[in-house]
C-alpha positions as CSV (number, residue, x, y, z in Angstrom):
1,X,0.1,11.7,2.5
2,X,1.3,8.8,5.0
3,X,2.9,5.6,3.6
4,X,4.4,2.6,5.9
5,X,7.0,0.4,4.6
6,X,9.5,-2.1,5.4
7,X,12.9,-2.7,4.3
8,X,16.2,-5.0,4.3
9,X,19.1,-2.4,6.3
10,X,21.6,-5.5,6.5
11,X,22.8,-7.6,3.9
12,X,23.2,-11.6,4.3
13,X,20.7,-12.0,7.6
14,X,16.9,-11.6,7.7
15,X,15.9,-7.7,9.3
16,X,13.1,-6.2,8.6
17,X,13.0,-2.4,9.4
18,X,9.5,-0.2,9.2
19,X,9.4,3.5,8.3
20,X,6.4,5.4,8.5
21,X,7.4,8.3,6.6
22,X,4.7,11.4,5.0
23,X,5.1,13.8,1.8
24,X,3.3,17.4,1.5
25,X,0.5,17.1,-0.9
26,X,1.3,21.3,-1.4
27,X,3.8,20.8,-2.8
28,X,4.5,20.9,-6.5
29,X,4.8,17.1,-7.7
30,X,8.3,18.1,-8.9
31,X,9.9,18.6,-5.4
32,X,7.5,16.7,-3.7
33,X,9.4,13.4,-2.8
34,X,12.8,15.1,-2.5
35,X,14.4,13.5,0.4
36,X,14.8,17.1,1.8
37,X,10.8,17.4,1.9
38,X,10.1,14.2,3.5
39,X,9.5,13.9,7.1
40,X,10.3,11.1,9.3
41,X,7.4,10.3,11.3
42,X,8.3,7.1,13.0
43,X,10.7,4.2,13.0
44,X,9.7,0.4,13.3
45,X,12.4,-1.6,14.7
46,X,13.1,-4.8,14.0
47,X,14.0,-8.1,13.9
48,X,10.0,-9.0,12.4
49,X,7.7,-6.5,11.2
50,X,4.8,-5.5,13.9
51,X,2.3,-7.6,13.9
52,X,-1.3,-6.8,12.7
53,X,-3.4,-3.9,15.3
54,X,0.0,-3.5,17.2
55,X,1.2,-1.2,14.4
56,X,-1.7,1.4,16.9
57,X,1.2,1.8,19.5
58,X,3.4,3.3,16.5
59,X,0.4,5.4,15.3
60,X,-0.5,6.9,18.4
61,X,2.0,9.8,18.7
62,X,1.6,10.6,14.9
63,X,-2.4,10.9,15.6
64,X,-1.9,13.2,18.5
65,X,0.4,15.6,16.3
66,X,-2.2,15.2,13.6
67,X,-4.7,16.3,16.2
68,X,-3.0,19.4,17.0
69,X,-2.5,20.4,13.7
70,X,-6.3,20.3,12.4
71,X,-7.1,22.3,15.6
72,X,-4.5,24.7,13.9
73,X,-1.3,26.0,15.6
74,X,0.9,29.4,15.1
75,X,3.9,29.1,13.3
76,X,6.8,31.9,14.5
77,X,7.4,34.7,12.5
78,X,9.4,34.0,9.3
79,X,11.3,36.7,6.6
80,X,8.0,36.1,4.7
81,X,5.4,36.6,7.7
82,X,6.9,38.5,10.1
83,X,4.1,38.4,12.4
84,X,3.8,34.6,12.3
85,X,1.4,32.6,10.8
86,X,-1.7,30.2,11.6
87,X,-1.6,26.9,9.7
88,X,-3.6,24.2,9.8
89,X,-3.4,20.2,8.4
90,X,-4.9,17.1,7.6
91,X,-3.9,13.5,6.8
92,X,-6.0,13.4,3.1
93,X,-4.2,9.7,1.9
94,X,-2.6,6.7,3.0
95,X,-0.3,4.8,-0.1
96,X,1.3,1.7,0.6
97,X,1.4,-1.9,-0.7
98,X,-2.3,-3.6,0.5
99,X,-0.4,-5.8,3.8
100,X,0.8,-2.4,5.3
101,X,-2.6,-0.7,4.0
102,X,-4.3,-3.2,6.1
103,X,-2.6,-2.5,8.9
104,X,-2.3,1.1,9.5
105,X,-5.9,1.4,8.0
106,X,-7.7,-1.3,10.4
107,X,-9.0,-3.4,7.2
108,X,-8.4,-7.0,7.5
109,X,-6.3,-9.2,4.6
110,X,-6.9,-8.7,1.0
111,X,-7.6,-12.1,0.4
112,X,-10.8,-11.9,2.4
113,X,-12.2,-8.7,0.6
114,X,-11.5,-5.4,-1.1
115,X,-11.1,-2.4,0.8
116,X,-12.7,-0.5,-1.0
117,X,-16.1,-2.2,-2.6
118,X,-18.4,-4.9,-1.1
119,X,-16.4,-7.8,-3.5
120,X,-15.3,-11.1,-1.7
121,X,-12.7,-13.0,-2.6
122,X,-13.5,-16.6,-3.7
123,X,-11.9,-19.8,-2.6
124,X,-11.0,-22.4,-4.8
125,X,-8.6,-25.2,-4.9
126,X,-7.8,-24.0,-1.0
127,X,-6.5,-20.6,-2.5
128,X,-8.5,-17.0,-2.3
129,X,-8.8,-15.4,-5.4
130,X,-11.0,-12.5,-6.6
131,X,-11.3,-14.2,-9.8
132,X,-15.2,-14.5,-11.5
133,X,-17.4,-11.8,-12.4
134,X,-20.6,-13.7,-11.3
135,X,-20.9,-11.4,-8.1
136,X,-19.6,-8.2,-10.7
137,X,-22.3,-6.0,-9.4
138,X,-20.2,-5.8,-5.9
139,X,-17.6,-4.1,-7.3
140,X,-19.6,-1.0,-7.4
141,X,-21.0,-1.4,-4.1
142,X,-18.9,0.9,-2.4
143,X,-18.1,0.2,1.8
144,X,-19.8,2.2,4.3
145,X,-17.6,4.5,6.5
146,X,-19.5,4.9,9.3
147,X,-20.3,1.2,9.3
148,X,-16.4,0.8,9.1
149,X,-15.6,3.3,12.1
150,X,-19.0,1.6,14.5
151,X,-17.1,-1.8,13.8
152,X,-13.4,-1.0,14.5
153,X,-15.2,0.8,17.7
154,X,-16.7,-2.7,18.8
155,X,-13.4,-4.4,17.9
156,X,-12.1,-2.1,20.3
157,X,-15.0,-2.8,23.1
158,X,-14.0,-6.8,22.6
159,X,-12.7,-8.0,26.3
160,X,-10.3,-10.7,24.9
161,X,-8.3,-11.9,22.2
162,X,-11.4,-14.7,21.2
163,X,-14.0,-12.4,21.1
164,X,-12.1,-9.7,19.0
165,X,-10.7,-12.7,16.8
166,X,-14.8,-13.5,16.4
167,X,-15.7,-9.9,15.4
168,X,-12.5,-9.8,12.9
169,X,-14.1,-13.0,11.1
170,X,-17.5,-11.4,11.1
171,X,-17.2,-7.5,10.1
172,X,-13.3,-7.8,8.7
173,X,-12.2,-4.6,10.2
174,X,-10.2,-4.1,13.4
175,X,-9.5,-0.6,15.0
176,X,-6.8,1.7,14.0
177,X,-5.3,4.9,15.4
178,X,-6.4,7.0,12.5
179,X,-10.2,6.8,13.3
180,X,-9.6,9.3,16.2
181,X,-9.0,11.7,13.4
182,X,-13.0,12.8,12.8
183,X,-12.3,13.4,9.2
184,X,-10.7,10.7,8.6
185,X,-12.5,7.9,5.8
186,X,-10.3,5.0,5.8
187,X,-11.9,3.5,2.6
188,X,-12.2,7.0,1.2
189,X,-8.6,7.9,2.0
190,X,-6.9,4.2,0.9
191,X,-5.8,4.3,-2.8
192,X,-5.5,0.9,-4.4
193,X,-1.8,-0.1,-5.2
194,X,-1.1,0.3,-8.7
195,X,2.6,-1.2,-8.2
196,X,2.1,-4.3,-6.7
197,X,-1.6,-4.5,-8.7
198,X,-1.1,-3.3,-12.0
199,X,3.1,-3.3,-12.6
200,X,4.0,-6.4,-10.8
201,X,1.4,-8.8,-11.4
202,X,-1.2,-7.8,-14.3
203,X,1.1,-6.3,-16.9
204,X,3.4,-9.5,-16.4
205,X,0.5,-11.6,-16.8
206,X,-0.6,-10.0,-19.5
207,X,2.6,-10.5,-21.4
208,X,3.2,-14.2,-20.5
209,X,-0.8,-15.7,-20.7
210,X,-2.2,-13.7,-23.6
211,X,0.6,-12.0,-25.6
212,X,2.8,-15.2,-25.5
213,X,0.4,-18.3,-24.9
214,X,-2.0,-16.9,-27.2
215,X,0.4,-16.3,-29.8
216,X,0.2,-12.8,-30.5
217,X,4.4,-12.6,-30.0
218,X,5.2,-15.2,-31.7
219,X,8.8,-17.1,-31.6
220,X,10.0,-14.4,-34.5
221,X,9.0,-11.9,-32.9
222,X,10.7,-12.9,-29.5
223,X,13.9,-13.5,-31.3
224,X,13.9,-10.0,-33.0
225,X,13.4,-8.7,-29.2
226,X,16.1,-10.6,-28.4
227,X,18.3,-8.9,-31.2
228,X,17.0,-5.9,-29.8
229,X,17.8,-6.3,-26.0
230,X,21.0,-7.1,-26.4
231,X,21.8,-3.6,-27.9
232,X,20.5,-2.3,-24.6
233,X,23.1,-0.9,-22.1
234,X,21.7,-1.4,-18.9
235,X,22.3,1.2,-15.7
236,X,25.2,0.2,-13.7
237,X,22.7,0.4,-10.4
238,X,19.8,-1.9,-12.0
239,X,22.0,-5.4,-13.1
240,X,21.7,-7.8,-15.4
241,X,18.3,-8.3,-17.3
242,X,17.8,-12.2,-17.7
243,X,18.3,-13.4,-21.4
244,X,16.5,-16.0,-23.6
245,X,13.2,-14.4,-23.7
246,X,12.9,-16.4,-26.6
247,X,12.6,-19.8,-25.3
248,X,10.9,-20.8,-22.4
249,X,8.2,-19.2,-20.8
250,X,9.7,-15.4,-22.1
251,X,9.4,-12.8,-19.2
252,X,9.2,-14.9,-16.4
253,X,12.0,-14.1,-14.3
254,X,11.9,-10.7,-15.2
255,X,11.6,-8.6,-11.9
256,X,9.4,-4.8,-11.8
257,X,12.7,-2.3,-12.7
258,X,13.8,-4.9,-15.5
């Protein structure tokens, strides 16, 4: 399992590092995503995160590796196999927030379409949204593969910037790495983000534009979670959690850990 991310190493000035990193699905969950168990497989340097299809020229020495092992290669002999051992591998997921997704996967911005179903985004009041179950029927209109792959193979074939700008705006998939792997399904393979989906954004809505608005916690019942909060002693490593959730508009400033 491959995710790419990027992260803040310097405090007080603007630095945006990228990590591809990869966990070993064999592995029991509980030792998984030990630190020890993780493997390194490339570093994006900074000062701006890579921009858009250039994130291939990172992904190209990973793909060869990946190559060579689902061709299989022989391990040397170990206390546990003394005469060596053949192993093979495969890349079976990619997790990561949808603007890295898009990237290492060759799909273009969320805001035009889902990955994974045949759902557009609308665009109202000069914003895209996927808001309006008039078109609900392409939700469950799953993406074609192949037709994914003969695209991002076209994007590739495009002779300049224009022309591969054109086919972007027309098929909304641009060529990655990965499809070199031949079992590789980039809509198949993508999971959707539940962090940044679910955690960050619906749950908090939830809370604030139903539970709240709609009066189902009503201003008792946000003082007596008041009463309640302040009992709580929070982790030396997490910080403060923003009072006066009973006045105002309640969880608003609330981050994901709080």
């Amino acid at each position: 399992m491959i995710n790419l991310d990027w992260f803040q190493p310097y405090e007080g000035t603007t630095y945006s590092t990228g990590v591809i990193y990869a966990a070993i699905c064999n592995l029991p969950r509980s030792i998984r995503f030990r630190r020890e168990n993780m493997l390194i497989l490339g570093l994006l340097l900074g000062p701006h995160e890579v921009n858009l299809h250039k994130i291939n020229h990172y992904l190209t020495p990973i793909v060869d590796e990946l190559e060579t092992f689902w061709a299989g290669i022989s391990l040397n002999r170990t206390f546990e196999f003394p005469e060596g051992r053949d192993i093979r591998a495969a890349l079976i997921l990619i997790s990561c927030d949808i603007p890295a997704a898009r990237k290492i996967c060759g799909h273009v911005s969320a805001l035009v379409s889902c990955h994974w179903s045949e759902k557009h985004a609308n665009y109202e009041n000069k914003k895209h949204n996927f808001a309006g179950m008039e078109d609900m029927n392409a939700w469950f209109v799953a993406r074609d593969s192949t037709e994914h792959r003969q695209n991002a193979l076209e994007w590739r074939r495009c002779s300049s910037d224009t022309s591969r700008k054109n086919h972007v705006k027309e098929t909304g998939v641009r060529w990655s790495e990965l499809l070199r792997l031949p079992y590789f399904d980039p809509i198949r393979f993508l999971i959707v983000d539940l962090m940044h989906c679910l955690f960050l954004g619906i749950a908090k809505w939830i809370v604030k534009r139903i539970w709240v608005d709609e009066g189902i916690l009503t201003p008792t019942v946000l003082n007596k979670i008041q009463e309640k909060m302040k009992e709580f002693h929070v982790p030396s490593d997490l910080g403060r959690i923003p009072g006066k959730i009973d006045c105002g508009e309640g969880f608003t400033n609330f981050t994901a850990d709080q």
